[in-house]
C-alpha positions as CSV (number, residue, x, y, z in Angstrom):
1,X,2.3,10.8,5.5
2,X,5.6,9.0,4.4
3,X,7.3,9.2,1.0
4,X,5.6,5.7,0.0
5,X,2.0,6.5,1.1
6,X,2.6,9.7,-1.2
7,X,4.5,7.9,-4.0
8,X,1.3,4.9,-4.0
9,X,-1.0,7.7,-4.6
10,X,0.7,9.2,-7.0
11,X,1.2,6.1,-9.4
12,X,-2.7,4.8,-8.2
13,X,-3.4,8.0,-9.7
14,X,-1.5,8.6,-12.8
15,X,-2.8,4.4,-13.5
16,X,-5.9,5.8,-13.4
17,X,-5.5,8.5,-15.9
18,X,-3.5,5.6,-17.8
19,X,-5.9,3.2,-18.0
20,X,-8.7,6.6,-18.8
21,X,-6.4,7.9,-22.0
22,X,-6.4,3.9,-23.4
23,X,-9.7,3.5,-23.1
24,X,-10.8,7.0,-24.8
25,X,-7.9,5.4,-27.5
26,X,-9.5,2.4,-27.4
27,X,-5.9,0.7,-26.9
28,X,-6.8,-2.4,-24.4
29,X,-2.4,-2.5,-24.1
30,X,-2.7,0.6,-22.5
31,X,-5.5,-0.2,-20.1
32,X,-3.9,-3.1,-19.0
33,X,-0.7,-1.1,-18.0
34,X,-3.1,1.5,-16.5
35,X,-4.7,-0.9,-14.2
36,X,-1.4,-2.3,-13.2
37,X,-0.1,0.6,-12.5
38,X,-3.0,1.9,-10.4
39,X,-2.9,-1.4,-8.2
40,X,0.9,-1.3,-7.9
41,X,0.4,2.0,-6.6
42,X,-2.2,0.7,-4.1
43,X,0.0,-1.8,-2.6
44,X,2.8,0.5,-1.9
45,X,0.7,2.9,-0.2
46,X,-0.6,-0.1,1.6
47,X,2.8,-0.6,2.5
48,X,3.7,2.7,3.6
49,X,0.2,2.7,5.6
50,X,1.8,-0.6,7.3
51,X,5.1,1.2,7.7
52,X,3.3,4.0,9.8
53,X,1.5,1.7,11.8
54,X,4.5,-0.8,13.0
55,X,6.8,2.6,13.6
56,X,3.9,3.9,16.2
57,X,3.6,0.5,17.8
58,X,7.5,0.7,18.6
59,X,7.5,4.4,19.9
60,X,4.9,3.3,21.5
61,X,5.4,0.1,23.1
62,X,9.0,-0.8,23.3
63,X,8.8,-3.3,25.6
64,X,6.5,-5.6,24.2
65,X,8.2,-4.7,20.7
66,X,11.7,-6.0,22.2
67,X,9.8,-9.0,23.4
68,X,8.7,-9.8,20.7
69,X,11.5,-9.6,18.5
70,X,13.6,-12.0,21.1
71,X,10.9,-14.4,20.6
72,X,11.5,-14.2,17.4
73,X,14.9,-14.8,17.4
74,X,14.6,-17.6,19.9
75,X,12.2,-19.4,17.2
76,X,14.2,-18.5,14.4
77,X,17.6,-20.4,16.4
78,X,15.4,-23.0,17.0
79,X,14.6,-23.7,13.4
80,X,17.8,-23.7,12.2
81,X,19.3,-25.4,14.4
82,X,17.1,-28.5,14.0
83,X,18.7,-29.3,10.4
């Protein structure tokens, strides 16, 4: 588990006992922030899920990772230099 996976659950969770706390206050501010928070923190372990995934496909398939990155650069010279 990397460092964003565990830093995404940390802020899904501490949204959720945000958002818990503001609505046993009955403060819809803090609710609001709660929920964002809990989201926010489900992206970045989204992300760090993502992050994992593309790292394994590299160590795993260098070839086709190198391919596809000078494909990538091919296209991207290709688009600038039509300006």
């Amino acid at each position: 588990m990397r460092s964003e996976q565990i830093k995404g659950a940390v802020d899904k969770l501490a949204g959720r006992a945000q958002g818990a706390v503001g609505e046993l206050m009955d403060d819809p501010q803090m609710q609001a922030a709660g929920a964002t928070r809990q989201v926010a923190g489900q992206m970045q372990q989204s992300y760090g899920e993502a992050l994992d995934h593309a790292t394994d496909f590299v160590r795993e398939k260098p070839l086709a990772t190198l391919a596809i990155m000078a494909g990538l650069g091919i296209l991207a010279g290709l688009l600038l230099r039509r300006r």
